[in-house]
ROBAMI-54538 format. One line per 5 residues: their letters; for each residue x, y, z of N, C-alpha, C. Coordinates in pm, 1 decimal, decimal comma. Layout:
REM residues N
a = X:Y:Z:X:Y:Z:X:Y:Z; ...
//
This chain:
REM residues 105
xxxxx = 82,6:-117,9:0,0:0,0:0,0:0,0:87,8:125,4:0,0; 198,9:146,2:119,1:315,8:229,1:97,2:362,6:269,7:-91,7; 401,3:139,6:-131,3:449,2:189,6:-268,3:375,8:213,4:-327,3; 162,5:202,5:-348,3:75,4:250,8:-406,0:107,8:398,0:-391,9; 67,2:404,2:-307,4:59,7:567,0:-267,1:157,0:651,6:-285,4
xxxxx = 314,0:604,7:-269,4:379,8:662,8:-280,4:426,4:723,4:-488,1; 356,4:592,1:-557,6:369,5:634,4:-704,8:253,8:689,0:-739,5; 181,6:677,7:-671,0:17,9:800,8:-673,8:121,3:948,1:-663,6; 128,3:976,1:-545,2:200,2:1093,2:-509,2:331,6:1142,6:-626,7; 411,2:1075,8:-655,0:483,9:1079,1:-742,3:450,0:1175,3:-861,8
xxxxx = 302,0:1054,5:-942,6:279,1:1072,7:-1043,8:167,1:1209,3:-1068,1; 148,5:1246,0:-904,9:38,3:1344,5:-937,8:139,5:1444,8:-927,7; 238,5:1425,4:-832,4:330,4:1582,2:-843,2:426,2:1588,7:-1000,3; 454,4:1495,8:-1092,7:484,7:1521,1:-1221,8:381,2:1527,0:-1303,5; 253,1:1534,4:-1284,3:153,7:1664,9:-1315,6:70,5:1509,4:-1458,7
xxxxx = 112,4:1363,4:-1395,2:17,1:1293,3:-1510,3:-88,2:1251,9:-1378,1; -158,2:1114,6:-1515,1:-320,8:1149,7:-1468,9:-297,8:903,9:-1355,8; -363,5:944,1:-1244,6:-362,2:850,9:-1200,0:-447,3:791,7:-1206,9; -465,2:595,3:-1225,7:-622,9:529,7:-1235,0:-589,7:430,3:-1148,8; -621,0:397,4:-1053,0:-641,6:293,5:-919,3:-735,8:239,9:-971,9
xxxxx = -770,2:84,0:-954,9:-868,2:-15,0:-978,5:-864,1:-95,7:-851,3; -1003,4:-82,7:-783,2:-1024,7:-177,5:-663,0:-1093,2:-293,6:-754,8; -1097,7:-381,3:-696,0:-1237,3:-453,0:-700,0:-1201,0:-588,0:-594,3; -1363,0:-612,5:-592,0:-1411,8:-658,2:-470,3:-1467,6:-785,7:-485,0; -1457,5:-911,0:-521,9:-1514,6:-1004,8:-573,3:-1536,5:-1111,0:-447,0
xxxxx = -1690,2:-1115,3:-427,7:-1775,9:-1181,2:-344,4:-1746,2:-1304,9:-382,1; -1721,4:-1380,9:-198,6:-1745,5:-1492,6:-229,9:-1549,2:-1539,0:-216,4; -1453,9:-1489,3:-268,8:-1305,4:-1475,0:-319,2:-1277,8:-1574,3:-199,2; -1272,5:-1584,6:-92,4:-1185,1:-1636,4:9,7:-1271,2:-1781,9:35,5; -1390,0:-1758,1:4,2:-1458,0:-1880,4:77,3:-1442,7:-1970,6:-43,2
xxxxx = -1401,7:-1947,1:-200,9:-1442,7:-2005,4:-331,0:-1266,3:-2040,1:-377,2; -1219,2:-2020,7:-245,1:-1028,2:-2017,1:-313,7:-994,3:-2189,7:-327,4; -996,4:-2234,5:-432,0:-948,8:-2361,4:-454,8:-855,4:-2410,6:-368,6; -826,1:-2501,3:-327,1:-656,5:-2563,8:-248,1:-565,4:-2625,0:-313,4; -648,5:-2618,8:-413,3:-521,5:-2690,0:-531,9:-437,0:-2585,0:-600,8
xxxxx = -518,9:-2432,5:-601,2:-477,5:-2359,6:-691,6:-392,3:-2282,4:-561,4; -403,4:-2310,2:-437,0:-312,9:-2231,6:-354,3:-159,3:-2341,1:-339,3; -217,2:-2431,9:-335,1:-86,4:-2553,1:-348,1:14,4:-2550,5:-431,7; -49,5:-2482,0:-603,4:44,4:-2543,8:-698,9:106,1:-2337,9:-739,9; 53,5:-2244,1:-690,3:136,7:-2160,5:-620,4:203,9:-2142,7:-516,4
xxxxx = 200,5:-2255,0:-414,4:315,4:-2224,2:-296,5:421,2:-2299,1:-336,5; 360,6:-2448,7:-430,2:460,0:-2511,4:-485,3:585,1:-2409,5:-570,0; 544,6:-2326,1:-680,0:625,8:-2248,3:-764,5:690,6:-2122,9:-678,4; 656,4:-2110,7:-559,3:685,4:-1958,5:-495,7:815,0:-2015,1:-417,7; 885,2:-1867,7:-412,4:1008,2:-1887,3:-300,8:969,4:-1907,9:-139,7
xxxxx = 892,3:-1958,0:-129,2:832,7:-1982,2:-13,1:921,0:-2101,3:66,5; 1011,0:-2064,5:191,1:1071,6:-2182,0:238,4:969,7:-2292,6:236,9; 1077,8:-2441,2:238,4:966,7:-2545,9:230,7:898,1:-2567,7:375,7; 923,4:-2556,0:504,2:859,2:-2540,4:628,2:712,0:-2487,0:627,5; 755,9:-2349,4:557,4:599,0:-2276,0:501,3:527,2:-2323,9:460,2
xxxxx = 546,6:-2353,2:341,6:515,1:-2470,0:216,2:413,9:-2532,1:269,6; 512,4:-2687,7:328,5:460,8:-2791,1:453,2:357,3:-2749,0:506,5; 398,7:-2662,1:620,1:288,8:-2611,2:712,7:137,4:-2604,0:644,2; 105,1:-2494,1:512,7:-12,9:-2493,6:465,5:-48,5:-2589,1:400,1; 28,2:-2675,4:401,4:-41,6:-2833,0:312,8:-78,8:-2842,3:401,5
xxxxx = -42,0:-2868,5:519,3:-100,3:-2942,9:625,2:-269,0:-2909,9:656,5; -233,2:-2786,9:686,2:-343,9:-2668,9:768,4:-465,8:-2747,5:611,8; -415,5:-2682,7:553,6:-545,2:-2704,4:479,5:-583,2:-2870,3:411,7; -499,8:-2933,9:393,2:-519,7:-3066,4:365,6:-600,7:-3114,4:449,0; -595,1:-3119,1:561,4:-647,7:-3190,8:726,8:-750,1:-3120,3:747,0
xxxxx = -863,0:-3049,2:640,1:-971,9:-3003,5:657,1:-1113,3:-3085,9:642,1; -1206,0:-3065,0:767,9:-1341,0:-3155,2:691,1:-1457,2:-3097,4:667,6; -1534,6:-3072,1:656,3:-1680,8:-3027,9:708,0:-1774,2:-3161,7:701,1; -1820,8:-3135,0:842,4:-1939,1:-3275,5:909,2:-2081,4:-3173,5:874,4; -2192,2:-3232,0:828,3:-2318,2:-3198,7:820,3:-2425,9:-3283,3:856,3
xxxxx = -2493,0:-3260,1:923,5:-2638,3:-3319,0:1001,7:-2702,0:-3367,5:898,3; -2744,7:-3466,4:816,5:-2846,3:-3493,6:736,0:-2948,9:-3589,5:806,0; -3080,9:-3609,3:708,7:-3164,2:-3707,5:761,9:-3131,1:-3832,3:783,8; -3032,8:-3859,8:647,6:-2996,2:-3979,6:671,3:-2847,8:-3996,4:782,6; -2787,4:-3895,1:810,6:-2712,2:-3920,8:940,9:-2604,2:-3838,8:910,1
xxxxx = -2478,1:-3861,7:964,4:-2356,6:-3759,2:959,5:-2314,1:-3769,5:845,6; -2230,5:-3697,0:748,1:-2181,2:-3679,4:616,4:-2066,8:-3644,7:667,5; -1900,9:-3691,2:663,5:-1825,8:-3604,2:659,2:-1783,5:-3562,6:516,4; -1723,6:-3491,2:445,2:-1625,8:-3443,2:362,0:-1514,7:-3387,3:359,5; -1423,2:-3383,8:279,0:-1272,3:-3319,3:274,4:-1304,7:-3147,0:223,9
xxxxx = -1241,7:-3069,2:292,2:-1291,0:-2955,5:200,6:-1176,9:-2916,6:123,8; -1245,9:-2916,2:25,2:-1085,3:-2864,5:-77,0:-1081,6:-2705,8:-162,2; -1145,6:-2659,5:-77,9:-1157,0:-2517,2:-92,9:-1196,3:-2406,9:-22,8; -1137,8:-2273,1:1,6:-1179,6:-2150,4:99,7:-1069,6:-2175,2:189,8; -1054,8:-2058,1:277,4:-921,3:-2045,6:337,9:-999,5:-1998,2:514,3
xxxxx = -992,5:-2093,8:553,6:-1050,7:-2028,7:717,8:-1096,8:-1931,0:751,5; -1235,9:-1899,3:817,2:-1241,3:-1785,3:836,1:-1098,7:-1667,0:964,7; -1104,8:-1573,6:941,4:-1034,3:-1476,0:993,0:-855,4:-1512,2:972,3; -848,9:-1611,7:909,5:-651,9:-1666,6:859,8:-634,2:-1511,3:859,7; -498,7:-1475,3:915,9:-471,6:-1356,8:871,2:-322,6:-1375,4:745,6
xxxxx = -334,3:-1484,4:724,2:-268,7:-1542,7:600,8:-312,8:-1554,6:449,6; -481,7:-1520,1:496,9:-575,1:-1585,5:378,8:-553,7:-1489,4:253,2; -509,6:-1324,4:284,8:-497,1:-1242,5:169,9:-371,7:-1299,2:80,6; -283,9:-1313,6:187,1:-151,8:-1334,8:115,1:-140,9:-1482,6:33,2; -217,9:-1543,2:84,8:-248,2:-1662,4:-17,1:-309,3:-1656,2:-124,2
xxxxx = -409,4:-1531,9:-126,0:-481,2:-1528,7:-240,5:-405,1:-1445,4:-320,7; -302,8:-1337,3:-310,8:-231,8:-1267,4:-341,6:-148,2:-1389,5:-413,9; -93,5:-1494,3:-366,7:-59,8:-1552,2:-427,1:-132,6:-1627,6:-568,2; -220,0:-1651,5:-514,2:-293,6:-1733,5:-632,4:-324,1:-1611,3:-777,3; -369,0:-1500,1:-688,7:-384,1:-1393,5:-832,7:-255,7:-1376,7:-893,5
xxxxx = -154,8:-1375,9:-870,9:-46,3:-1316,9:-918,0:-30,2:-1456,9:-1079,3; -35,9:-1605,2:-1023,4:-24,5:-1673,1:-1105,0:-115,1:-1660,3:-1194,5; -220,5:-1619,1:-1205,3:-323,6:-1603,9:-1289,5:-270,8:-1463,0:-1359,4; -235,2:-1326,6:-1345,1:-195,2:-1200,1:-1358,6:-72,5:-1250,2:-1474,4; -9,2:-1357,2:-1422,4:133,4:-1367,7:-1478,5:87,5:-1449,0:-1587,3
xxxxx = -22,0:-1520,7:-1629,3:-24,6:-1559,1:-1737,6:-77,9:-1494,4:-1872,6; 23,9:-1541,0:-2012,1:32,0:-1477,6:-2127,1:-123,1:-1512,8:-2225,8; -217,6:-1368,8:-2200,7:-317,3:-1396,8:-2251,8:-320,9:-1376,6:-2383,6; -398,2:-1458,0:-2474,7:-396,2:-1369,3:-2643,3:-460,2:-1229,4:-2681,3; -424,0:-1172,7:-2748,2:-482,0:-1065,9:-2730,2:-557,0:-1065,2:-2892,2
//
């Protein structure tokens, strides 16, 4: 955010025109694949300890649900915990691999 602002500032005091793009896409953290965070931690300079660690965390996930016919467990293989304060930087990761790929134009 520092270096946003600071080439905002920059570019408004050499007198050009600045365009910031937020966006906000519902749903982003709870819809984050684990495969697609995996096979970016795999390619990232990320020590392998790190690495490890979030295989773990998220591999060893279930969700249990009440049905009529009785308990359901499942593996969840997607969304990043609520409140992770890791969860941006993971997704930061995952956009970047998507950002970095060569689209046709």
């Amino acid at each position: 955010m520092n270096d946003l602002l600071r080439k905002i500032k920059t570019a408004r005091r050499d007198g050009k025109h600045v365009l910031v793009l937020s966006i906000d896409i519902k749903g982003t953290f709870d819809n984050l694949q684990h495969r697609a965070i995996f096979k970016s931690l795999d390619v990232s300079a990320c020590p392998r300890s790190i690495n490890k660690l979030f295989h773990s965390l998220l591999q060893n996930r279930k969700v249990t649900l009440l049905t009529p016919q009785g308990r359901e467990t499942e593996d969840q293989k997607q969304g990043c915990p609520q409140g992770w304060c890791s969860g941006p930087a993971l997704l930061n990761l995952v956009a970047n691999e998507i950002l970095n790929q060569v689209w046709p134009r």
